[in-house]
Each structure stands twice: as C-alpha cells, then as structure tokens.
C-alpha atoms as one frame of an Amber mdcrd trajectory, in Angstrom:
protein
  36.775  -6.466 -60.203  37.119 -10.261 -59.384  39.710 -12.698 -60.369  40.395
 -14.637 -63.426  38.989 -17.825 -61.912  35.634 -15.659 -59.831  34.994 -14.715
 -63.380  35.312 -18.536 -65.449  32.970 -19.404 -61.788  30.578 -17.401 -62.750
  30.163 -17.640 -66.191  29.882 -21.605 -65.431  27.450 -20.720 -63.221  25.542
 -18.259 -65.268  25.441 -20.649 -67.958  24.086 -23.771 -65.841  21.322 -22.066
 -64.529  20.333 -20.417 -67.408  20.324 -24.536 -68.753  18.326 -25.320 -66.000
  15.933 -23.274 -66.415  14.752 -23.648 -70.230  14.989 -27.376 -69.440  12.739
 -27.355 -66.280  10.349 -24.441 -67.504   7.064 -25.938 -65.212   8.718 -24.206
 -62.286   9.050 -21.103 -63.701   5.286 -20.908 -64.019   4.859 -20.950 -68.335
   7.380 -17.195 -68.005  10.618 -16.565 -68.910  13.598 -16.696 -66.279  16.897
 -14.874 -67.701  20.283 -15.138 -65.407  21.585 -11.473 -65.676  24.563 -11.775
 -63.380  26.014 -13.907 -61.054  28.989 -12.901 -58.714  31.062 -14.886 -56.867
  32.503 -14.044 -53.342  36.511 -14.242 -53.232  36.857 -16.943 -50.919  34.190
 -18.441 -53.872  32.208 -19.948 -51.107  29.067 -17.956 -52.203  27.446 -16.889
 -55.233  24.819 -14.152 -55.841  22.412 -14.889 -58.528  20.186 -12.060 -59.877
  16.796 -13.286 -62.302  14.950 -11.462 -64.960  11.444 -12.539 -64.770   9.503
 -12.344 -68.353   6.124 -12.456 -69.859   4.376 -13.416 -65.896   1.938 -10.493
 -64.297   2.642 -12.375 -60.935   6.401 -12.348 -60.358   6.705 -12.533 -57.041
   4.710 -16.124 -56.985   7.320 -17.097 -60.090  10.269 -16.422 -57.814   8.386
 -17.973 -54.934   8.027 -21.153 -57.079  12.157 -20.847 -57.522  12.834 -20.509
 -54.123  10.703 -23.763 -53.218  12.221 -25.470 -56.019  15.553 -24.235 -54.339
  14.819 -25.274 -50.546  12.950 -27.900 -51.100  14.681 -29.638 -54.297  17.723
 -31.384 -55.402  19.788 -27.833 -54.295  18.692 -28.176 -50.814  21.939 -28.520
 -49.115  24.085 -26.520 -51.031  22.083 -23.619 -51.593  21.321 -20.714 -49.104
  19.080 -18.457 -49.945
C-alpha cells in the first residue's frame, strides 16, 4: 500500500489521462481507451499506467497508435515507455 500523496498522484493521473483520451479519441483508432490503474513508484519518479482497450478487433495496432502518440508527441521527453 502506497502513501497518502502516491495515492492523490495517481488519481490525478488516472483522471488526466482518462481526459485525454475522450478528448483526443482519433488516436485511439474510433475504440474505447479506459485507465484502470495507475501506480506510482515511492520515490514518485515513475508511474505505471495499465489501458482497457474497447469495442477495436485490432488492439494491439490501438496501443501501437498510443505508444507513437507517446514517443513521438507532446509526452516525448517525459514519458518512458
């Protein structure tokens, strides 16, 4: 179990991508991309984000199109993946 302030993290997280991701829905391929958990690392320099991918027979080329969004994008230098 994290701390207080892992848990507000992640929540703030959680709730930003989820945000992200109803606003910027053409990189998520037309499907539906839930944030089930995040968790934060103690030292809260890293954070694990697990997806739900909905309603797409080709998953694997939704969370492709993520992770290009991710390398490539605006997250580029603060985001390892």
């Amino acid at each position: 179990m994290g701390s207080i302030r892992q848990g507000k993290i992640e929540s703030v997280i959680q709730t930003e991508l989820a945000s992200f991701f109803q606003k910027n829905n053409s990189i998520c391929l037309g499907s539906m991309v839930t944030v089930t958990v995040v968790r934060v690392t103690s030292d809260l320099s890293l954070a694990r984000c697990y997806l739900s991918i909905f309603g797409s027979k080709d998953k694997q080329g939704v969370f492709e199109s993520i992770e290009n969004r991710v390398r490539y994008g605006a997250w580029h230098d603060r985001v390892k993946i």
